[in-house]
C-alpha positions in Angstrom: -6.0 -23.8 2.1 -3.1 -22.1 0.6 -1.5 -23.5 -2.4 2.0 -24.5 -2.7 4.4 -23.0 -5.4 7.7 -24.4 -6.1 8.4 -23.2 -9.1 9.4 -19.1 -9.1 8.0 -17.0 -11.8 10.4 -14.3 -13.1 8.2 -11.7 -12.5 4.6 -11.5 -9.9 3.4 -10.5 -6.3 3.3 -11.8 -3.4 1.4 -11.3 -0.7 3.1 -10.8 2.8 1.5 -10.8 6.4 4.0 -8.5 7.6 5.2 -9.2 11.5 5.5 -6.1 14.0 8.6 -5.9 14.7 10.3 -5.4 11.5 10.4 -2.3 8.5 8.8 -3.1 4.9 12.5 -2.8 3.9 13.5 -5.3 5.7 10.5 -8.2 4.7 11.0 -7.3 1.2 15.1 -8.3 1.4 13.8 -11.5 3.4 11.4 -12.2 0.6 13.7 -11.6 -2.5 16.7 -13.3 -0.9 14.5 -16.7 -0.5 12.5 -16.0 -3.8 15.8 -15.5 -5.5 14.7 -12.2 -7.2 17.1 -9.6 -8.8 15.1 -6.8 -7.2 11.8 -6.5 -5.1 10.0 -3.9 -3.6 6.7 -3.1 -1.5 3.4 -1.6 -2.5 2.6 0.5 0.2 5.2 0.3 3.3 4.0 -0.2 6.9 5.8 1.4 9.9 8.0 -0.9 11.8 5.1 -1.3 15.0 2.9 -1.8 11.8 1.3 -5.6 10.6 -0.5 -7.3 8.1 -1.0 -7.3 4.2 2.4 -6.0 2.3 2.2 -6.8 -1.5 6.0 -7.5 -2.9 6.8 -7.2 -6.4 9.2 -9.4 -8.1 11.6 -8.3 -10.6 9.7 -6.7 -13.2 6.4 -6.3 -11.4 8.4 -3.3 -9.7 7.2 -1.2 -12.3 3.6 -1.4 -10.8 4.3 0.5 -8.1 2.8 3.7 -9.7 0.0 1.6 -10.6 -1.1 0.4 -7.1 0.2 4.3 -5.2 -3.1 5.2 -6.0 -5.4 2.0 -4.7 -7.5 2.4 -1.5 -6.3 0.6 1.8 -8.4 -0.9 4.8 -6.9 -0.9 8.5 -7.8 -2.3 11.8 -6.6 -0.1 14.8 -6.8 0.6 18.1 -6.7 4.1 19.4 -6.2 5.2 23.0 -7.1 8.8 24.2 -6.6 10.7 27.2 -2.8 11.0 26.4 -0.2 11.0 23.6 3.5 10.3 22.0 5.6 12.7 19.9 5.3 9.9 17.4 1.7 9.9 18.1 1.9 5.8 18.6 3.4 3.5 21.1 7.4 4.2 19.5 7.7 7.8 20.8 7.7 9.5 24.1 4.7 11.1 26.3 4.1 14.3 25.5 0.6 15.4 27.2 -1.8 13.5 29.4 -5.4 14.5 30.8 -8.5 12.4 32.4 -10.7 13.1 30.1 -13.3 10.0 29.5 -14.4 9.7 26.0 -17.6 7.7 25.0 -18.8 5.9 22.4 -21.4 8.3 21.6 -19.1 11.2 21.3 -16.8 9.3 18.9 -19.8 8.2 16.9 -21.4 11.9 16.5 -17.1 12.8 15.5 -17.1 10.2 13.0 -18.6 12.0 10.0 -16.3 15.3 10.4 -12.9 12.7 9.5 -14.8 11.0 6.5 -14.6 12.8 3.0 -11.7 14.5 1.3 -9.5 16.5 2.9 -6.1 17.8 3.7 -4.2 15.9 6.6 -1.4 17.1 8.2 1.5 14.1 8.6 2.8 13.2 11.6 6.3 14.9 12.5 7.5 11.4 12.6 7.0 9.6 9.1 8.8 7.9 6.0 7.4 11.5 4.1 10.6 13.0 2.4 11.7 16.3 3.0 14.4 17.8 0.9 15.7 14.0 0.4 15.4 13.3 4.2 12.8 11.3 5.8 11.0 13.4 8.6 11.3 11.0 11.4 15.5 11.5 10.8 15.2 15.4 10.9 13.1 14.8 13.8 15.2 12.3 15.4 18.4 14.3 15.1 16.7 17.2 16.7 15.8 19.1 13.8 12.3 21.2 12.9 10.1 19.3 10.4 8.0 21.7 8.3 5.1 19.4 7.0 2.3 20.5 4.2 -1.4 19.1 4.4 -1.9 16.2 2.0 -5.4 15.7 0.4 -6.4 12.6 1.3 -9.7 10.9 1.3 -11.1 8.9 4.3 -14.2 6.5 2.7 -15.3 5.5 5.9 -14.3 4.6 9.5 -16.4 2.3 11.6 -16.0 2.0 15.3 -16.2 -1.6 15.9 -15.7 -2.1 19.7 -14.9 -0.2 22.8 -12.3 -2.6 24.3 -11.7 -0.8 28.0 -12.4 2.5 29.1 -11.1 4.8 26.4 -9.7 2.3 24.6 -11.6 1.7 21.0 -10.9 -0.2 17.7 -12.0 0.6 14.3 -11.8 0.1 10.8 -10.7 2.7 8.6 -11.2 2.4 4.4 -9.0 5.4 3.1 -6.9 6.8 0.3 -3.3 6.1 -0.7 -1.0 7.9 1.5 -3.6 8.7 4.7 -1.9 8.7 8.2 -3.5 6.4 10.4 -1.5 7.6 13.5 -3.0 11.3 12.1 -6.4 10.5 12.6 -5.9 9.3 16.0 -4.4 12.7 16.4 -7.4 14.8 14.7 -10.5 12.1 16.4 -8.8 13.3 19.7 -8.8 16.9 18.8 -12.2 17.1 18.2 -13.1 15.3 21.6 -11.1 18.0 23.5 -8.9 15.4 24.7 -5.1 13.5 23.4 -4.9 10.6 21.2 -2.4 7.9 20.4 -2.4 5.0 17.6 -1.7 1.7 19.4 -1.9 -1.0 17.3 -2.2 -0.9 12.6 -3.4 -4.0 11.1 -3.8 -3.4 7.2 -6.4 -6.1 5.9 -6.7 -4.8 2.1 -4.7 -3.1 -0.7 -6.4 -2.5 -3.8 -7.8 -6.2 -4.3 -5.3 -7.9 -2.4 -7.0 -9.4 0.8 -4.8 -10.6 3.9 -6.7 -13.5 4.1 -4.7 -14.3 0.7 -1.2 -13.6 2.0 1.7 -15.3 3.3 3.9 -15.2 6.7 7.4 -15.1 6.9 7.7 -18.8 8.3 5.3 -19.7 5.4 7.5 -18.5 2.9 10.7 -19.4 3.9 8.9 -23.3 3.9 8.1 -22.6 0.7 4.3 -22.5 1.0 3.5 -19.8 -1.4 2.1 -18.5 -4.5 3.3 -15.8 -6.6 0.7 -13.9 -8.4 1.3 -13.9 -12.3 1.0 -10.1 -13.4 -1.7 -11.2 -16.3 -4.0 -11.8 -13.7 -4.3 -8.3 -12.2 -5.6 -6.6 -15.4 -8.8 -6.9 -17.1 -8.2 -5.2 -20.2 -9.0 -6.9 -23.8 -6.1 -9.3 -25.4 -3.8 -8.0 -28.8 -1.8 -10.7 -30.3 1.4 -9.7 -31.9 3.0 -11.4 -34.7 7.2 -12.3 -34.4 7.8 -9.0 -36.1 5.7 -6.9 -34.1 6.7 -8.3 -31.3 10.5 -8.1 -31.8 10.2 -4.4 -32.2 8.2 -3.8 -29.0 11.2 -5.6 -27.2 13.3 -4.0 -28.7 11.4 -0.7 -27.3 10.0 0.8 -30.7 6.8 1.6 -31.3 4.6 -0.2 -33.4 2.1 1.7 -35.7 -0.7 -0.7 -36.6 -2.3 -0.9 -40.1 -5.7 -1.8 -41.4 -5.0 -5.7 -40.1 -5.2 -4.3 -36.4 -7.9 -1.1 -36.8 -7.8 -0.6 -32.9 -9.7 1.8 -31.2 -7.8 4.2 -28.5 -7.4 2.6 -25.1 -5.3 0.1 -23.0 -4.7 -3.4 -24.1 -3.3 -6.6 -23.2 -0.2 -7.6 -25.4 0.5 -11.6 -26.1 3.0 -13.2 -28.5 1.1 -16.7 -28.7 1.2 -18.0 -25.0 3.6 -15.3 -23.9 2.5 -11.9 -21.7 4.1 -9.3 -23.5 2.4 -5.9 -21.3 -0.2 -3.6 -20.6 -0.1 -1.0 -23.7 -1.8 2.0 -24.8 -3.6 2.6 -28.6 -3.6 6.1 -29.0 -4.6 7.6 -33.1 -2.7 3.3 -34.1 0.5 4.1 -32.7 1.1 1.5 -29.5 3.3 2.5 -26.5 3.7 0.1 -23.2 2.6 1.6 -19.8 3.7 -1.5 -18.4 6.3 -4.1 -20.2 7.0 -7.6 -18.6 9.2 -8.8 -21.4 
């Protein structure tokens, strides 16, 4: 069962089982309006026709959002083949059409060519900024999208069921900023035939689990829990004295003497009870990578 939080922390995540229907934009506002946060924001958006986990951060958490751009994702989807959109899902118009059957066989043997690293070509339609404009709006408005290969790394897809005739769902663990919509695309390729991306269900971010997060009904009930940031790192504890401490608030560095000899690395930074940060020891001079202050 989940546990109930009444009382909001100043800073944490929480998780969100984004509906379809609605842009990462708008859940986060929904989430820091009820939450009362100063400022919010996602760890990985999902299109509007997307669902499932969304990780908000509260207030100062923000500043992870470097820290998680990197962390692996797992989707559910379904794609269709035998035809496709310009937005290569369910949003966009029909563009090509054939009668082409595929089998499960002839997925399975295509499987291996779309694991690995490689570069991936985004769809014409995506959040991906060019020149300060999202693609989808040059697109929209009529305009030519000129789109570079990404790297990206696909650890593994799984074909878990065929649900009709050409109709299949799978599970996809991949890199940071991989294009579901763009495999559909590529798996399609390689079977000679069209593809289309009906239906995204992320299920993991990092460590965050969707079994672990909240709805929107949930939340505005106020049957949540917020994350404390403390949790999510596993480095050794520091303990600062008032002094110490003061300065690092303050956003000076501290240079440690012979009463903290501590090797180069990342730490944990408490003042007694309180979290202070993630910080960096490099040759006794101490910098925050992330402050929570």
């Amino acid at each position: 069962m989940k546990a109930v939080n009444n009382t909001i922390l100043k800073t944490g995540i929480i998780l969100v089982n984004k509906p379809r229907g609605l842009s990462s934009f708008t859940v986060v506002n929904i989430v820091r309006k009820r939450l009362g946060a100063k400022k919010a924001g996602h760890l990985g958006t999902l299109d509007v026709a997307g669902e499932g986990l969304l990780p908000v951060a509260l207030d100062k958490a923000t500043c992870l959002f470097d820290y998680y751009l990197s962390k692996d994702k797992i989707y559910k989807t379904v794609f269709e083949f035998g035809w496709t959109t310009d937005t290569l899902d369910l949003e966009g118009k029909e563009t090509n059409r054939n009668d082409k059957i595929i089998s499960r066989e002839e997925i399975l043997k295509v499987i291996p060519t779309l694991e690995g690293k490689y570069p991936q070509m985004p769809p014409q339609y995506s959040a991906k900024k060019i020149n300060g404009q999202k693609a989808y709006d040059i697109a929209r408005s009529g305009g030519q999208v000129e789109l570079k290969p990404k790297e990206i790394r696909v650890y593994s897809i799984k074909l878990l069921q065929e649900i009709k005739p050409n109709v299949f769902e799978f599970e996809i663990h991949c890199s940071s900023g991989t294009y579901i919509r763009s495999i559909a695309r590529d798996m399609a390729d390689r079977l000679s035939t069209f593809g289309v991306m009906q239906s995204i269900l992320r299920t993991k971010c990092s460590d965050f689990t969707l079994e672990n997060a909240y709805t929107l009904e949930e939340i505005k009930k106020g049957n949540y829990q917020i994350i404390n940031v403390e949790t999510l790192f596993d480095y050794t504890k520091i303990y600062f004295n008032e002094e110490q401490t003061q300065r690092l608030k303050n956003g000076q560095f501290v240079k440690v003497g012979i009463e903290m000899a501590l090797k180069d690395g990342v730490y944990k930074a408490y003042y007694g009870q309180e979290f202070l940060g993630v910080f960096e020891s490099n040759n006794k001079v101490l910098k925050f990578i992330y402050k929570f202050m």
